[in-house]
C-alpha positions as CSV (number, residue, x, y, z in Angstrom):
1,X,0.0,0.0,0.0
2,X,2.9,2.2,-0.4
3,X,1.6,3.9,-3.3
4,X,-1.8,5.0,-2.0
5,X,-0.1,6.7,1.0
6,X,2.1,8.3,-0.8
7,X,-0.4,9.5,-3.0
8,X,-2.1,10.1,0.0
9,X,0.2,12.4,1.3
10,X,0.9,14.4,-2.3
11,X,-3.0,14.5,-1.4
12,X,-2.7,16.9,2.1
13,X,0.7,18.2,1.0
14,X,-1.3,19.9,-2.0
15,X,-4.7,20.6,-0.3
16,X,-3.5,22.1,2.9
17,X,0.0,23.1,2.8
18,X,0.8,24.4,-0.1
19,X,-2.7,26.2,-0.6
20,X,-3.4,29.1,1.1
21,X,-6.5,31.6,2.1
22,X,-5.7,33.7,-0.7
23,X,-6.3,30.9,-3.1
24,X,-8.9,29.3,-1.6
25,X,-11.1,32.7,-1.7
26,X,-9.4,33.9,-5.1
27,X,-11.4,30.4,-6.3
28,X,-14.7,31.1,-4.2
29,X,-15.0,34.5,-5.7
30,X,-14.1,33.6,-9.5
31,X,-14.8,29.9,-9.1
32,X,-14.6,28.3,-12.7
33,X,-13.1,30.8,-14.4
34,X,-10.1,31.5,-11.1
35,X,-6.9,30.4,-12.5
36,X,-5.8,29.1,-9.1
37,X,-8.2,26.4,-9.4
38,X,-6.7,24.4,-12.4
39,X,-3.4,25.3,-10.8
40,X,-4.3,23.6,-7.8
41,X,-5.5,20.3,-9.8
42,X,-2.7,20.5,-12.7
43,X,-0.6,20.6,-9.1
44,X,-2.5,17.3,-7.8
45,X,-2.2,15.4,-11.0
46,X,1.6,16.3,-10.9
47,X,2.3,15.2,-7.8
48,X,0.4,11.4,-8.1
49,X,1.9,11.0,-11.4
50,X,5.6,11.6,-9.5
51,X,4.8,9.2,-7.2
52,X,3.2,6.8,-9.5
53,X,5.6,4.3,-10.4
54,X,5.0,3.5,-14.2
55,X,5.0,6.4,-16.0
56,X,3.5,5.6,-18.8
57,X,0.1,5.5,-17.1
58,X,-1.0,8.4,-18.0
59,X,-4.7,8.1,-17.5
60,X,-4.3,8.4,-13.7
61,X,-3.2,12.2,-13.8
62,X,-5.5,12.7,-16.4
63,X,-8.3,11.5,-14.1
64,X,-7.1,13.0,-10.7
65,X,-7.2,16.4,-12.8
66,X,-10.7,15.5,-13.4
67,X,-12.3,14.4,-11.2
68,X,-10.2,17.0,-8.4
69,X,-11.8,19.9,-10.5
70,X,-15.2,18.7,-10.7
71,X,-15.0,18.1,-6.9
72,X,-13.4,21.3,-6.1
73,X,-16.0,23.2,-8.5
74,X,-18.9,21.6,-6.4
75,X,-17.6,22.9,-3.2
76,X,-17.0,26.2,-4.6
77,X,-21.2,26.6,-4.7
78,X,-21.6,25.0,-1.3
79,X,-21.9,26.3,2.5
80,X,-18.3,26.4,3.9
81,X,-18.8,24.0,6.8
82,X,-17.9,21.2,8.1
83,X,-20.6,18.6,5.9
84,X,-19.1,20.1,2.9
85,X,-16.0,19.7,3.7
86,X,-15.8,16.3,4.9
87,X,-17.8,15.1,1.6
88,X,-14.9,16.7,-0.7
89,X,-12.0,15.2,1.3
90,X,-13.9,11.8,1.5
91,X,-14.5,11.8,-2.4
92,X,-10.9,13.0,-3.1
93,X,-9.4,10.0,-1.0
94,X,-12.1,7.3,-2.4
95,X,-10.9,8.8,-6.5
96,X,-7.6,7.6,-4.9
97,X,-8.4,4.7,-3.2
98,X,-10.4,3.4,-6.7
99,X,-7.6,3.9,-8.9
100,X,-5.2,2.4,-6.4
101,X,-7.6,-0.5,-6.2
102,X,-7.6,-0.6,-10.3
103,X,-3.6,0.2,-11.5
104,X,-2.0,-1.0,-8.4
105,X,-3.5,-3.8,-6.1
106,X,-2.0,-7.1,-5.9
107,X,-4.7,-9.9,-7.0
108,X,-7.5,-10.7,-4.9
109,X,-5.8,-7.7,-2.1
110,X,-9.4,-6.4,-1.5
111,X,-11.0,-9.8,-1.3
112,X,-8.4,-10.8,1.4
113,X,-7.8,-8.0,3.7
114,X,-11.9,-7.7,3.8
115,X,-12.1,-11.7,5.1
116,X,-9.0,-11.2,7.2
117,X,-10.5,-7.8,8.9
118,X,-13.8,-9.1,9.4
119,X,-12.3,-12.5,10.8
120,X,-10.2,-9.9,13.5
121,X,-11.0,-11.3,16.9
122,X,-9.2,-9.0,18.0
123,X,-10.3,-5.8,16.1
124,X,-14.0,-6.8,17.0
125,X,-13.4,-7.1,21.0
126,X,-11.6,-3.6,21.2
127,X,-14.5,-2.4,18.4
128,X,-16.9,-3.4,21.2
129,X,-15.8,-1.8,23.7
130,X,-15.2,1.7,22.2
131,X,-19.1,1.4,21.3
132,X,-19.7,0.2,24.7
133,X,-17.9,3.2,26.5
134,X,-19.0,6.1,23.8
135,X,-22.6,4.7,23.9
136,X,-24.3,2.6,26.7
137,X,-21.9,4.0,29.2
138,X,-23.0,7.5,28.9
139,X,-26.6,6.7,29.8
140,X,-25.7,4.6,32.6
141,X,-22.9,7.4,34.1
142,X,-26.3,9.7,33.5
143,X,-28.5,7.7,35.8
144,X,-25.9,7.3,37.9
145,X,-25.5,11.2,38.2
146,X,-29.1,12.2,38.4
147,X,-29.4,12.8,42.0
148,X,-26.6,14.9,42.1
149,X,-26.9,16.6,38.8
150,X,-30.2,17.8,39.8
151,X,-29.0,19.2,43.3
152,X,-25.8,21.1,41.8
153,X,-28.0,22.6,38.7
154,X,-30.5,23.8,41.0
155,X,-31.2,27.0,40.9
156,X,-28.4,27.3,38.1
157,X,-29.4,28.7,34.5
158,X,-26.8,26.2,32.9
159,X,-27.8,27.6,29.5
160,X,-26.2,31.0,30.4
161,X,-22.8,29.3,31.3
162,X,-22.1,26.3,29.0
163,X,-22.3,25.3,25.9
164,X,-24.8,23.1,24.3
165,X,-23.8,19.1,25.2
166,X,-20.3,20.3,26.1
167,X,-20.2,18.2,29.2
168,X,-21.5,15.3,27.1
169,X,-18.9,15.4,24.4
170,X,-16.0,16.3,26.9
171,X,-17.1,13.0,28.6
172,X,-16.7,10.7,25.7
173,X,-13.3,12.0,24.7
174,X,-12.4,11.8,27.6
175,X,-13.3,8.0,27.4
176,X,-12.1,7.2,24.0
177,X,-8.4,8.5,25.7
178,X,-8.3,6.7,28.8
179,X,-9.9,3.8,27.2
180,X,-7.1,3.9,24.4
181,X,-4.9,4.3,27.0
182,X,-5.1,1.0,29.3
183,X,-5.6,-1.1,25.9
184,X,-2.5,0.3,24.8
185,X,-0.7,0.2,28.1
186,X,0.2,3.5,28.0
187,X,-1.0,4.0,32.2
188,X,0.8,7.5,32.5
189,X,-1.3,9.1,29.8
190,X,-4.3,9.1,32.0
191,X,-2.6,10.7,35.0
192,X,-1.9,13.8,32.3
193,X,-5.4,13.7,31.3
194,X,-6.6,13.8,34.8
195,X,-4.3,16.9,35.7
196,X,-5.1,18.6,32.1
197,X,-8.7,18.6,33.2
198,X,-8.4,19.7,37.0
199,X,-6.3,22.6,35.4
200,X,-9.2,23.6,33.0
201,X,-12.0,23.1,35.4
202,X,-10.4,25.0,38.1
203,X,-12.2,28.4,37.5
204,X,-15.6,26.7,36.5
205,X,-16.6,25.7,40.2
206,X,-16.0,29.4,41.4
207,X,-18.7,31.6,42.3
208,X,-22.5,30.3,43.9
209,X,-22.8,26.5,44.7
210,X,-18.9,26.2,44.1
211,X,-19.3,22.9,46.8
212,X,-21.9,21.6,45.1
213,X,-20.8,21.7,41.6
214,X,-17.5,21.1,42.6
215,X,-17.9,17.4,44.4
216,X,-20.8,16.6,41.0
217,X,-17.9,17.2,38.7
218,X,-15.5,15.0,40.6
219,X,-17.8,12.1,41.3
220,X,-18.7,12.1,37.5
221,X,-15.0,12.0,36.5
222,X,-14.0,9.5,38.7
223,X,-17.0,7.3,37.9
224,X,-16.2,7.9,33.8
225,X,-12.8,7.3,34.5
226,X,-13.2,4.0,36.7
227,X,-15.4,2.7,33.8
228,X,-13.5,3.5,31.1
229,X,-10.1,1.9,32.7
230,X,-12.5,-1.3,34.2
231,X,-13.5,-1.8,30.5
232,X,-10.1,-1.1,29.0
233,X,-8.8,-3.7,31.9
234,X,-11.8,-6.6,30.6
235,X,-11.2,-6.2,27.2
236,X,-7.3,-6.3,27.5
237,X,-7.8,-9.9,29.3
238,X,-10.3,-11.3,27.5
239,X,-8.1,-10.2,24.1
240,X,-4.8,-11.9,26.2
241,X,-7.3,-15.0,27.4
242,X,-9.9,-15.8,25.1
């Protein structure tokens, strides 16, 4: 698979590196008829058909030129944000990934890294428990929490000082890392994680019902951090001891 990551990176080198704001809204304000743009895709199919080893495949630059500039015109007319721009990096890569797949896999490579990957016992234990600790975990650390989530908002208009499912998406980071971190016996990590977030909650249990809100957010980190290390712990044994 050399070839696809090296293509790959030509990819991000050309995309985000080497393009800059100017070009990028020189393009959105002339869009087909900005110079820059077929710069940028001559600059794509250059750099694949460098990295390509047979040269005389010419058709691959030819459709990387393509098909970039269709992409890249298609973008030009939509909403900069983030659906639009995942949907233009993901059909970038998959132009790649396709003619990889055509010009340059060995026989049957598709066929047998699919069978192999889905016949992963190992790949579908630690699957399981990510979806186990992003998932079912957060509703059961949320009944677990209701007494006290209930006391320390009382009286509190947390609308006015937090944002929108923060706490919820800081919680399941911070359970995808430690979780990562016991399966990957990297131990230390989670002693960082736990003094990065004392650090940045320090100043949000200041003010009215600082005791309160100050033992909820420790008795919810401590419960989502005993979970996530107790599940990291099962998994690692059961993967070491099936």
């Amino acid at each position: 698979m050399l070839i696809f990551f090296q293509w790959l990176f030509g990819h991000l080198l050309i995309d985000f590196v080497l393009q800059t704001k100017k070009m990028v809204q020189h393009k959105r304000t002339h869009k087909a008829a900005s110079w820059l743009l077929y710069l940028h895709c001559a600059l794509h199919a250059g750099v694949i058909y460098l990295l390509s080893p047979d040269k005389t495949l010419w058709l691959i630059p030819v459709i990387v030129f393509i098909t970039h500039y269709l992409i890249d015109l298609w973008k030009l007319y939509q909403t900069d944000n983030l659906k639009s721009f995942l949907i233009d990096q993901v059909l970038h890569v998959l132009v790649l990934l396709i003619l990889w797949l055509v010009f340059y896999k060995p026989h049957q490579w598709f066929q047998i890294n699919l069978l192999a990957l889905l016949q992963n016992k190992t790949g579908w234990i630690v699957a399981t428990g990510y979806l186990f600790i992003i998932f079912p975990l957060s509703f059961l650390l949320g009944y677990g929490t209701q007494r006290w989530r209930k006391e320390a908002e009382a009286g509190v208009d947390r609308s006015a000082v937090s944002l929108s499912e923060a706490g919820k998406w800081i919680g399941i980071f911070e359970r995808i890392l430690v979780y990562t971190f016991v399966i990957t016996t990297h131990f230390e990590g989670i002693g960082f994680l736990i003094a990065a977030k004392s650090i940045l909650r320090f100043n949000d249990i200041k003010g009215d019902n600082v005791r309160k809100e100050a033992e909820y957010v420790l008795i919810g980190t401590l419960m989502s951090f005993a979970a996530s290390i107790l599940t990291g712990l099962v998994v690692t044994l059961i993967v070491k001891h099936p």
